[in-house]
C-alpha positions in Angstrom: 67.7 140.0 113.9 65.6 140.5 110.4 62.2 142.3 111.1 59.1 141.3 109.1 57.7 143.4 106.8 54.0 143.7 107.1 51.0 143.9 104.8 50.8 147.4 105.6 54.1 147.9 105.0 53.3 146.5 101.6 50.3 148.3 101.3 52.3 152.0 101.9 55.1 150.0 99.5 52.5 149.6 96.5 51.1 153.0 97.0 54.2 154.9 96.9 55.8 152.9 93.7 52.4 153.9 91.8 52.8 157.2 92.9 56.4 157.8 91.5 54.9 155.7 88.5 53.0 158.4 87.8 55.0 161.3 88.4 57.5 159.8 86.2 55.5 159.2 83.8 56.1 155.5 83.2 52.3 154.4 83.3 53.3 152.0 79.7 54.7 149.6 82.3 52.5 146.9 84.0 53.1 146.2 87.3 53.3 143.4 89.3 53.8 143.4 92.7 55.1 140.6 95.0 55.1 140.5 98.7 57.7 137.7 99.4 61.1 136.8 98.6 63.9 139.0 96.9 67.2 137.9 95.3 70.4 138.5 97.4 68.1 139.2 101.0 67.2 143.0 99.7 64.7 144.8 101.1 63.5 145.7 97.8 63.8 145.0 94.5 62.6 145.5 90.7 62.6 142.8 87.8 61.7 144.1 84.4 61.9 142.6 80.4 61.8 145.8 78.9 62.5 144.9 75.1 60.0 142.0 74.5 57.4 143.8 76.5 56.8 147.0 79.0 56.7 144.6 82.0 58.1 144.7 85.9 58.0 142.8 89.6 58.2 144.9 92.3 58.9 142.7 95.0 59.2 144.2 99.1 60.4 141.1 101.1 59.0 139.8 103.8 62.1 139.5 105.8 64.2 143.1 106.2 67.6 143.3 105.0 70.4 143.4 107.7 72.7 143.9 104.8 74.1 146.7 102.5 70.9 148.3 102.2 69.7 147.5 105.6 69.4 151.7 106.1 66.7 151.3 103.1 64.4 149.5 105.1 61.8 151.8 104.8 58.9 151.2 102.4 58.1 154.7 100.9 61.8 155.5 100.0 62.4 151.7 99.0 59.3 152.5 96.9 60.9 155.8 95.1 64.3 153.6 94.7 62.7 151.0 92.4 60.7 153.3 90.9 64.0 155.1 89.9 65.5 151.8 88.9 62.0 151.7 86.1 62.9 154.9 85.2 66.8 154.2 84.0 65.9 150.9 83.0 65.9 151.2 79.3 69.0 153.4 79.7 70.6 150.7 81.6 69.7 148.3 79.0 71.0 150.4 76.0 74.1 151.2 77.5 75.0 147.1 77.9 73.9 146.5 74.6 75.3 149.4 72.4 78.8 149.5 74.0 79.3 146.5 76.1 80.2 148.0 79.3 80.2 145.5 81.7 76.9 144.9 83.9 78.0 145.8 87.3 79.8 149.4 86.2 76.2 150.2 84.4 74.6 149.4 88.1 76.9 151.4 89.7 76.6 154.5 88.0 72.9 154.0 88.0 72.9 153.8 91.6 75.0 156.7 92.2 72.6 159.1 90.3 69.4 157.0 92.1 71.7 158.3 95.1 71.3 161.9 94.1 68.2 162.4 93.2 66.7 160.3 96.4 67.2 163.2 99.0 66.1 165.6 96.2 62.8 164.2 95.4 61.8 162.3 99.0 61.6 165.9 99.9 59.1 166.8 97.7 55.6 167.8 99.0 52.7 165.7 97.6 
């Protein structure tokens, strides 16, 4: 059965992203963040429109995933994931445009180097 995520949850959520945010260097971006639902029942997930403007959603979902990234359910490494996801965005976006590789193989690559550098930098001391 789903478990609820709860404002804290969100709260620890918010606070991570904006921490990655920062490390990462992506402060151009405004945020807005959205406790509620996500697309495809994920745990977490990133919107952005990152060539008419330097905007994202960061949406945690109410509801916890019992899918494919059920093991995510965790709010400070779902945080660093979609703060990841910011950080390859324009890359992502490039890629599709420049050389018309389709959508999904751009996601999966971008998800197997989000993959690598997870354990790498959830290990980091603050």
């Amino acid at each position: 059965m789903p478990k609820k995520t709860t404002q804290k949850d969100f709260e620890v959520f918010k606070s991570e992203f904006l921490r990655w945010r920062r490390i990462f260097g992506l402060e151009r971006y405004d945020i807005t963040f959205q406790h509620g639902n996500t697309q495809k029942d994920r745990y977490a997930e990133i919107s952005t429109n990152t060539f008419t403007s330097s905007t994202a959603i960061v949406r945690l979902s109410k509801t916890a995933s019992s899918g494919a990234d059920a093991l995510d359910n965790d709010p400070k490494s779902s945080a660093l994931h979609e703060a990841l996801e910011l950080l390859l965005v324009e890359l992502n976006g490039l890629a599709e445009s420049r050389y018309g590789i389709e959508e999904y193989a751009i996601e999966g690559a971008t998800h197997r180097i989000i993959n690598v550098l997870m354990p790498l930098l959830a290990g980091m001391k603050r």
